[in-house]
PDB file of N, CA, C and O in Angstrom:
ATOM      1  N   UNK A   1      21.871  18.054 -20.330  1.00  0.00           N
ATOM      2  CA  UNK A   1      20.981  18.938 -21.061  1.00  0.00           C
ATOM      3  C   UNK A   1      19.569  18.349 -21.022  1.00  0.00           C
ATOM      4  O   UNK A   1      19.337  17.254 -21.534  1.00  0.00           O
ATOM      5  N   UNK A   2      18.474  19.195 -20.313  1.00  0.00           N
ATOM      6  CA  UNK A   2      17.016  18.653 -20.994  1.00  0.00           C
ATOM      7  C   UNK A   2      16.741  18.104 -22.197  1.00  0.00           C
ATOM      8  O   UNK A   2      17.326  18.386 -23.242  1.00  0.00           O
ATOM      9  N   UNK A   3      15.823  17.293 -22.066  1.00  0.00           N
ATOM     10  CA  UNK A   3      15.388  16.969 -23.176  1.00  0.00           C
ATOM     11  C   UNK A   3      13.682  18.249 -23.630  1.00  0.00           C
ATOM     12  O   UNK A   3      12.734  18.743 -23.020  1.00  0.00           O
ATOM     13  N   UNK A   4      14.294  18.221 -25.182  1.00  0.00           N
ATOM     14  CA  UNK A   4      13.198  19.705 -25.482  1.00  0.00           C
ATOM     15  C   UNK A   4      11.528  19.261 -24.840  1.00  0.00           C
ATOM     16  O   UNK A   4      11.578  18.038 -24.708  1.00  0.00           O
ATOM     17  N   UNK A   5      10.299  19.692 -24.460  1.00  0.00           N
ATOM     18  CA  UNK A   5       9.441  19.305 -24.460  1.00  0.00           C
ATOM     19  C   UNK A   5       8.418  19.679 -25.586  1.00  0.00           C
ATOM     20  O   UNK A   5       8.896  20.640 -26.190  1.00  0.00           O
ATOM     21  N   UNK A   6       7.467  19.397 -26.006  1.00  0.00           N
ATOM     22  CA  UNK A   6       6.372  19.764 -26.996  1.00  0.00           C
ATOM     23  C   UNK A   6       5.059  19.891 -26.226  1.00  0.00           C
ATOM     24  O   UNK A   6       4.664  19.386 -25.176  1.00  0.00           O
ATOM     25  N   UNK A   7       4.524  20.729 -27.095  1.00  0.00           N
ATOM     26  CA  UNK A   7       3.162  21.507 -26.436  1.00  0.00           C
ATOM     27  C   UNK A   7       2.128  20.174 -27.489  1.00  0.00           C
ATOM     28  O   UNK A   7       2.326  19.408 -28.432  1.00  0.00           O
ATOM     29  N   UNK A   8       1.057  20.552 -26.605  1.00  0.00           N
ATOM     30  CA  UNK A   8       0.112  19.274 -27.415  1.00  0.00           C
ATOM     31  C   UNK A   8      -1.472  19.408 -26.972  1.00  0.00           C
ATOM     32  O   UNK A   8      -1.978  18.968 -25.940  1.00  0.00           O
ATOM     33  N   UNK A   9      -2.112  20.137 -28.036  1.00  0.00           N
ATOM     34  CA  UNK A   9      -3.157  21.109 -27.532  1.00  0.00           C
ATOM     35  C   UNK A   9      -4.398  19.891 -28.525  1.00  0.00           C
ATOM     36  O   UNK A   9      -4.372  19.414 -29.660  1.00  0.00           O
ATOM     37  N   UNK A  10      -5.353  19.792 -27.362  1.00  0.00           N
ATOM     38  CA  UNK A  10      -6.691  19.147 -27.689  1.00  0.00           C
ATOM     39  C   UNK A  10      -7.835  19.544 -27.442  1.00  0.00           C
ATOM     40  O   UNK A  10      -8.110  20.470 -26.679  1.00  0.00           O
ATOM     41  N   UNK A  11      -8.547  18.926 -28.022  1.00  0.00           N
ATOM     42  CA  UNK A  11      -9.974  19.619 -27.461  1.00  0.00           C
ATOM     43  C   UNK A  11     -11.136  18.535 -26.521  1.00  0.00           C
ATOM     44  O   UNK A  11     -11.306  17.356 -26.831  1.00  0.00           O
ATOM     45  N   UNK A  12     -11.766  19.133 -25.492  1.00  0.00           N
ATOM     46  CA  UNK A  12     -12.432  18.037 -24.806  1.00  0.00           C
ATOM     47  C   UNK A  12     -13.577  18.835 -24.232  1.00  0.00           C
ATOM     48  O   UNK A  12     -13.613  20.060 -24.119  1.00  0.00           O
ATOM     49  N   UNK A  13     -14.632  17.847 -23.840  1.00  0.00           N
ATOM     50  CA  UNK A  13     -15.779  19.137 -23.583  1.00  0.00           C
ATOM     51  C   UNK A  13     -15.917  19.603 -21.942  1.00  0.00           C
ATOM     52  O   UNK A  13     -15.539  18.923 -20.988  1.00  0.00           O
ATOM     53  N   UNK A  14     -16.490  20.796 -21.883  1.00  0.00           N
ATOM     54  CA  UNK A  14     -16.163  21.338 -20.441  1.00  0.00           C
ATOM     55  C   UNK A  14     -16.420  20.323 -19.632  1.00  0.00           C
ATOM     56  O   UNK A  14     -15.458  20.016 -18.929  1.00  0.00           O
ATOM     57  N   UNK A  15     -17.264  19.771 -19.502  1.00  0.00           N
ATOM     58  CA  UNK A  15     -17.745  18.670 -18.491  1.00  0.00           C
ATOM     59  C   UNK A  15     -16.636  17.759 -17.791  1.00  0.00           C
ATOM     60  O   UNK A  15     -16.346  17.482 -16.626  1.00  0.00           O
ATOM     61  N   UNK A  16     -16.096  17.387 -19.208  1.00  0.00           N
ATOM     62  CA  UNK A  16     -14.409  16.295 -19.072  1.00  0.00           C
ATOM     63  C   UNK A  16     -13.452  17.013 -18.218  1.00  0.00           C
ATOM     64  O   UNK A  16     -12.807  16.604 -17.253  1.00  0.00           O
ATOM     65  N   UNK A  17     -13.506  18.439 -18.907  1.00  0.00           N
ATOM     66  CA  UNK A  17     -12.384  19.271 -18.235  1.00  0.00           C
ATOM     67  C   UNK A  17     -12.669  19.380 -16.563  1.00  0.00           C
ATOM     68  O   UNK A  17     -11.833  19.080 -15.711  1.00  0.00           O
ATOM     69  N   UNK A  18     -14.078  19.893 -16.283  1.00  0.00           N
ATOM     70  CA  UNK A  18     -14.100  19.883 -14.653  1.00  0.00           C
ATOM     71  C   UNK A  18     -13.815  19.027 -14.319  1.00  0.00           C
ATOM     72  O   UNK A  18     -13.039  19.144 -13.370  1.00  0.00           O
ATOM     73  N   UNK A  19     -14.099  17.723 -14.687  1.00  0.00           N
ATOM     74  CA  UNK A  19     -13.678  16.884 -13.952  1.00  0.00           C
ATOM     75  C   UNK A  19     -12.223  16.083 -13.531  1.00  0.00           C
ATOM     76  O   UNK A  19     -11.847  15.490 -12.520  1.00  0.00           O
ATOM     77  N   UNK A  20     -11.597  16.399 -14.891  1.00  0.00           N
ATOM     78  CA  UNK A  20     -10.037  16.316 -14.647  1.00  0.00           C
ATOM     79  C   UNK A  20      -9.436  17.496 -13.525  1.00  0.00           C
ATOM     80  O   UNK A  20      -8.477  17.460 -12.754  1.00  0.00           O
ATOM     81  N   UNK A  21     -10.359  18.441 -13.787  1.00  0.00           N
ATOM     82  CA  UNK A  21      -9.581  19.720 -12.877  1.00  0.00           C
ATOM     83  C   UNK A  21      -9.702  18.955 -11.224  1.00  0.00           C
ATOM     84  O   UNK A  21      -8.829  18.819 -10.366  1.00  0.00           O
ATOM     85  N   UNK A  22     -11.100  18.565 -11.224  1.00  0.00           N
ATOM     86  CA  UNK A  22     -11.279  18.144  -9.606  1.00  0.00           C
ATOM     87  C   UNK A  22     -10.407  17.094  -9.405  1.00  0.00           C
ATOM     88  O   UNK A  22      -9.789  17.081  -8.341  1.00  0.00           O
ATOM     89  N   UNK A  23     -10.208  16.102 -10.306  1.00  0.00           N
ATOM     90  CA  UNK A  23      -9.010  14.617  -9.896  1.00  0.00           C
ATOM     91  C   UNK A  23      -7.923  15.268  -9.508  1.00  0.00           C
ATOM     92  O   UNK A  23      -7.334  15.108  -8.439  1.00  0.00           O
ATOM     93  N   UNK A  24      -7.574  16.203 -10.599  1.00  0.00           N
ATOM     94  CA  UNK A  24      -6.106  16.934 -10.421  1.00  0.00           C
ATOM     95  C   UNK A  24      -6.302  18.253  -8.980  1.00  0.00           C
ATOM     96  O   UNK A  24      -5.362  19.045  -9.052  1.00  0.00           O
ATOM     97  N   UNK A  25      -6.822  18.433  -8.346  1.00  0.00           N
ATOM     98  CA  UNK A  25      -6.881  19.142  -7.270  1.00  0.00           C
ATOM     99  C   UNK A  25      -7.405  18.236  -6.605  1.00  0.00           C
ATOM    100  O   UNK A  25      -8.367  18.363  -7.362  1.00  0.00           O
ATOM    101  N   UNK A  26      -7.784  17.273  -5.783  1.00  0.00           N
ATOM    102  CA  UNK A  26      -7.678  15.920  -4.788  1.00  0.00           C
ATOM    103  C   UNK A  26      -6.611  15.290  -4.992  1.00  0.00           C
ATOM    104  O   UNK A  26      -6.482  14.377  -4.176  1.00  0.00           O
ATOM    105  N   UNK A  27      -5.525  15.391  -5.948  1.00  0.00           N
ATOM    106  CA  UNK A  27      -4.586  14.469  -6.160  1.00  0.00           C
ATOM    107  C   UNK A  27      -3.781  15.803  -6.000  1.00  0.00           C
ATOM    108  O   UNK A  27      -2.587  15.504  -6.000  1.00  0.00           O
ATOM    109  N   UNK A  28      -3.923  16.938  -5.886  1.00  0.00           N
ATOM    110  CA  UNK A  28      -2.791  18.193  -5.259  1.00  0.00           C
ATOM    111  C   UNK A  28      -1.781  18.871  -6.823  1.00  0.00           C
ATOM    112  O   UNK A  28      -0.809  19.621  -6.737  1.00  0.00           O
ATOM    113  N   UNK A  29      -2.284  18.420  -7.903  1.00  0.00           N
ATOM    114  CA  UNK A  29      -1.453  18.594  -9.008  1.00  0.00           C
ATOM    115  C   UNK A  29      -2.504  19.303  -9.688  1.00  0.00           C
ATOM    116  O   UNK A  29      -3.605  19.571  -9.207  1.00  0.00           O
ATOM    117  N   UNK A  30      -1.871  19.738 -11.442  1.00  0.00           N
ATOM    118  CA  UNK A  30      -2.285  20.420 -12.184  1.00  0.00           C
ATOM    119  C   UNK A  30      -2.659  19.589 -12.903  1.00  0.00           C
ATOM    120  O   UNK A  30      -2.094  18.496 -12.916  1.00  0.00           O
ATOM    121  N   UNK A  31      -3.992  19.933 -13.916  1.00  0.00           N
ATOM    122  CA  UNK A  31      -4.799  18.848 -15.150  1.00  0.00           C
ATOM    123  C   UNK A  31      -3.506  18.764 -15.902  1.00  0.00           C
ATOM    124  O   UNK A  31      -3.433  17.645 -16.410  1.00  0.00           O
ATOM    125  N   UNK A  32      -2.590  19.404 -16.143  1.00  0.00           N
ATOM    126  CA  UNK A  32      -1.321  18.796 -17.292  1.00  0.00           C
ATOM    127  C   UNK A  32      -0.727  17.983 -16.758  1.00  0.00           C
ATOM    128  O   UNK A  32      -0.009  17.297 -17.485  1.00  0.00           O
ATOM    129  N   UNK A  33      -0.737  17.687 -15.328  1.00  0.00           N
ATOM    130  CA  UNK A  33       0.421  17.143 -14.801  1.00  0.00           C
ATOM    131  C   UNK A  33      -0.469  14.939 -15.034  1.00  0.00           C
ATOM    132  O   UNK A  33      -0.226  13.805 -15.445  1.00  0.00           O
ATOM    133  N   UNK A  34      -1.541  15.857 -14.335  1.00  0.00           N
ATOM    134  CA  UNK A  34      -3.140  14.107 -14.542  1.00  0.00           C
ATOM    135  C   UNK A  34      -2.841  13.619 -16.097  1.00  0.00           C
ATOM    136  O   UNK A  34      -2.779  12.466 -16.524  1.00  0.00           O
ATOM    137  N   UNK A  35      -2.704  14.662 -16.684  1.00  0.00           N
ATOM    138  CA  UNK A  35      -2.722  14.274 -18.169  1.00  0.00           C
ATOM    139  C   UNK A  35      -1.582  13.459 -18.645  1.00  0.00           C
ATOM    140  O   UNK A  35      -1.600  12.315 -19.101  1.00  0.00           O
ATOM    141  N   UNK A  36      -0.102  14.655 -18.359  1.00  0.00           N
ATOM    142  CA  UNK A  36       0.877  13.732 -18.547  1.00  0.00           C
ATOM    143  C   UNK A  36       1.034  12.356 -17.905  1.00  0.00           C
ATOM    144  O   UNK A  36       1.203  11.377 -18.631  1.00  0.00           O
ATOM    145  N   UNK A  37       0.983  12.229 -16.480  1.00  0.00           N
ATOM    146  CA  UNK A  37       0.867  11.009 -15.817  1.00  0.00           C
ATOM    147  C   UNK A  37      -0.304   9.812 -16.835  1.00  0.00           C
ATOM    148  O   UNK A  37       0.129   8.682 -17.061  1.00  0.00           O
ATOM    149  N   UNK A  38      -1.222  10.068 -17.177  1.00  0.00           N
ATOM    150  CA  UNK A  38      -1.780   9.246 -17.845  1.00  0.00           C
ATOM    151  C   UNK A  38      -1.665   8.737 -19.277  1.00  0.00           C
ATOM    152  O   UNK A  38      -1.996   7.598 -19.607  1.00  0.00           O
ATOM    153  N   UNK A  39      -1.155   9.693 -20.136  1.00  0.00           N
ATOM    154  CA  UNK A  39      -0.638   9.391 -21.321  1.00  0.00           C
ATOM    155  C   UNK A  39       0.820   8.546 -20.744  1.00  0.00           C
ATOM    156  O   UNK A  39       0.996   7.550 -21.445  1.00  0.00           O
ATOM    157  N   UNK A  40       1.562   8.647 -19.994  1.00  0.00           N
ATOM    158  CA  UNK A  40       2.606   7.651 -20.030  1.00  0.00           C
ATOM    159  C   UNK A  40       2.367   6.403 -19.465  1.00  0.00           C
ATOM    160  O   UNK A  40       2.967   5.362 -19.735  1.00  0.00           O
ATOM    161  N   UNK A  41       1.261   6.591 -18.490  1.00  0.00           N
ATOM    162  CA  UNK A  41       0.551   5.395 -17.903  1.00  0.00           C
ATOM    163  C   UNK A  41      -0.190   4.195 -18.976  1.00  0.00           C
ATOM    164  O   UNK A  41      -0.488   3.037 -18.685  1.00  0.00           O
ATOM    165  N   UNK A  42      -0.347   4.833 -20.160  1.00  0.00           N
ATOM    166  CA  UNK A  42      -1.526   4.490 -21.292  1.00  0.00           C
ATOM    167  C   UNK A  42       0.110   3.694 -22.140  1.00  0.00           C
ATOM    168  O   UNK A  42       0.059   2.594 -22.690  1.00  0.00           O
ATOM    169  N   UNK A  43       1.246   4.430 -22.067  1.00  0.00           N
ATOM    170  CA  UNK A  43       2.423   4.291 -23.281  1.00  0.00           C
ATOM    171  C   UNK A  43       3.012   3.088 -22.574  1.00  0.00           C
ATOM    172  O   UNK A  43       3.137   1.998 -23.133  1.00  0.00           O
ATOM    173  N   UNK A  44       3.332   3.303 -21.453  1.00  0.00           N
ATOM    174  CA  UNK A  44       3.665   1.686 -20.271  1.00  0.00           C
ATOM    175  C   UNK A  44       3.328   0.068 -20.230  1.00  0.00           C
ATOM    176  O   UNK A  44       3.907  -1.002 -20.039  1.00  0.00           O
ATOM    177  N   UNK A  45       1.394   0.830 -20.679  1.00  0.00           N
ATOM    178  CA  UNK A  45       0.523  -0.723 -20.321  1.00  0.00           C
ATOM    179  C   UNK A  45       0.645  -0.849 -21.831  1.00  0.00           C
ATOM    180  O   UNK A  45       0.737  -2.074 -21.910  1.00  0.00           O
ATOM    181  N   UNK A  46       0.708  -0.409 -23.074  1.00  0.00           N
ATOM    182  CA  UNK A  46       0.780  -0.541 -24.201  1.00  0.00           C
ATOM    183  C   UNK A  46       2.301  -1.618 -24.636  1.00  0.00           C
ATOM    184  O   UNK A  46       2.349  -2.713 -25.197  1.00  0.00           O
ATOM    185  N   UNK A  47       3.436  -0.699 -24.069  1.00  0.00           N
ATOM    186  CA  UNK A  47       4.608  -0.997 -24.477  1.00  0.00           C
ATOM    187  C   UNK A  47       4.697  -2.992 -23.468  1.00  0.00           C
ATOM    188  O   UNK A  47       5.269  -3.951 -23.985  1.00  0.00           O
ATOM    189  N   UNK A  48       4.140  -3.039 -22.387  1.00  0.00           N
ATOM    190  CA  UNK A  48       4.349  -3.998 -21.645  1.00  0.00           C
ATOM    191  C   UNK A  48       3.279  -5.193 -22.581  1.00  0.00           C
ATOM    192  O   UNK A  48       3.760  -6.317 -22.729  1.00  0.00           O
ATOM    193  N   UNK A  49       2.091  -4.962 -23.085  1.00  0.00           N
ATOM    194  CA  UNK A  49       1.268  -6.175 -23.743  1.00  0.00           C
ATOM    195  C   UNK A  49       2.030  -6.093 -24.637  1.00  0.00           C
ATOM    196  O   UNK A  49       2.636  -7.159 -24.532  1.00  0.00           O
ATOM    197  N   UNK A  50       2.538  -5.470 -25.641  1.00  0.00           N
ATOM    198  CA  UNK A  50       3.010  -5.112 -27.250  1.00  0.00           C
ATOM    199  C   UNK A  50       4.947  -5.316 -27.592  1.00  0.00           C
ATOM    200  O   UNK A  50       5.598  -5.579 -28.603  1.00  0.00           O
ATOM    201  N   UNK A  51       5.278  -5.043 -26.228  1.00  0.00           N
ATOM    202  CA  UNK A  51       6.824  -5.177 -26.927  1.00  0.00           C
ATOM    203  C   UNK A  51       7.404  -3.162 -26.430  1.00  0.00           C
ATOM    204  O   UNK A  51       6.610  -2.240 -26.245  1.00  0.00           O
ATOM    205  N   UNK A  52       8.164  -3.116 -26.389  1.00  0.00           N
ATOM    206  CA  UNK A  52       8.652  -1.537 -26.495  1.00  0.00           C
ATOM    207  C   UNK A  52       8.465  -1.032 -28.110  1.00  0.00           C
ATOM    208  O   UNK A  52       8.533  -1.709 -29.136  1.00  0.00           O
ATOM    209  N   UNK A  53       8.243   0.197 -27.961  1.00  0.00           N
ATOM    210  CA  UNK A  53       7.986   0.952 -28.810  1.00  0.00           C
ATOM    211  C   UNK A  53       9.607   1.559 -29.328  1.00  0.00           C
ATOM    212  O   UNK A  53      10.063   2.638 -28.951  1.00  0.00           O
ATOM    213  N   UNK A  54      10.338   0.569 -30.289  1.00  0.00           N
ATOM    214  CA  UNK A  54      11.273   1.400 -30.824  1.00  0.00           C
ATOM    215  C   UNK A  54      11.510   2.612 -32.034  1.00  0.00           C
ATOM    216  O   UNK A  54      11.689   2.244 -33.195  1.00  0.00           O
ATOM    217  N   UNK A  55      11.500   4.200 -31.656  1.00  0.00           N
ATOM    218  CA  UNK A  55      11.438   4.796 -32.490  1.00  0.00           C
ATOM    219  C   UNK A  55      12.273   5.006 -33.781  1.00  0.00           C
ATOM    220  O   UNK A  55      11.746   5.587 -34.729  1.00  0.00           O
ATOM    221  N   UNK A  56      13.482   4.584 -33.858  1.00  0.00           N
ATOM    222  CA  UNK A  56      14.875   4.569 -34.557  1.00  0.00           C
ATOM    223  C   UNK A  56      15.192   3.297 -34.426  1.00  0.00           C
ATOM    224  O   UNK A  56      16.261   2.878 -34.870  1.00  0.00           O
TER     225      UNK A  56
END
């Protein structure tokens, strides 16, 4: 069975946004996809200096 996903809506200014749009179209993907890849990239280098992040 999947695991459920969650929606996760922010705000950033157009400028930021073109420019994620252009990384994410040279890199052949969608700005959600740059995004997700980087928030887990950000949860990785965190969990590796810090210890894992146990939720339970």
């Amino acid at each position: 069975m999947a695991k459920a996903k969650k929606h996760l809506g922010f705000s950033i200014s157009e400028e930021l946004l073109e420019k994620l749009k252009y990384i994410a179209q040279y890199d052949c993907r969608s700005a959600s996809s740059v995004v997700r890849r980087s928030i887990i990239a950000y949860v990785d280098a965190f969990e590796r200096e810090h210890g894992e992040i146990s939720l339970k």
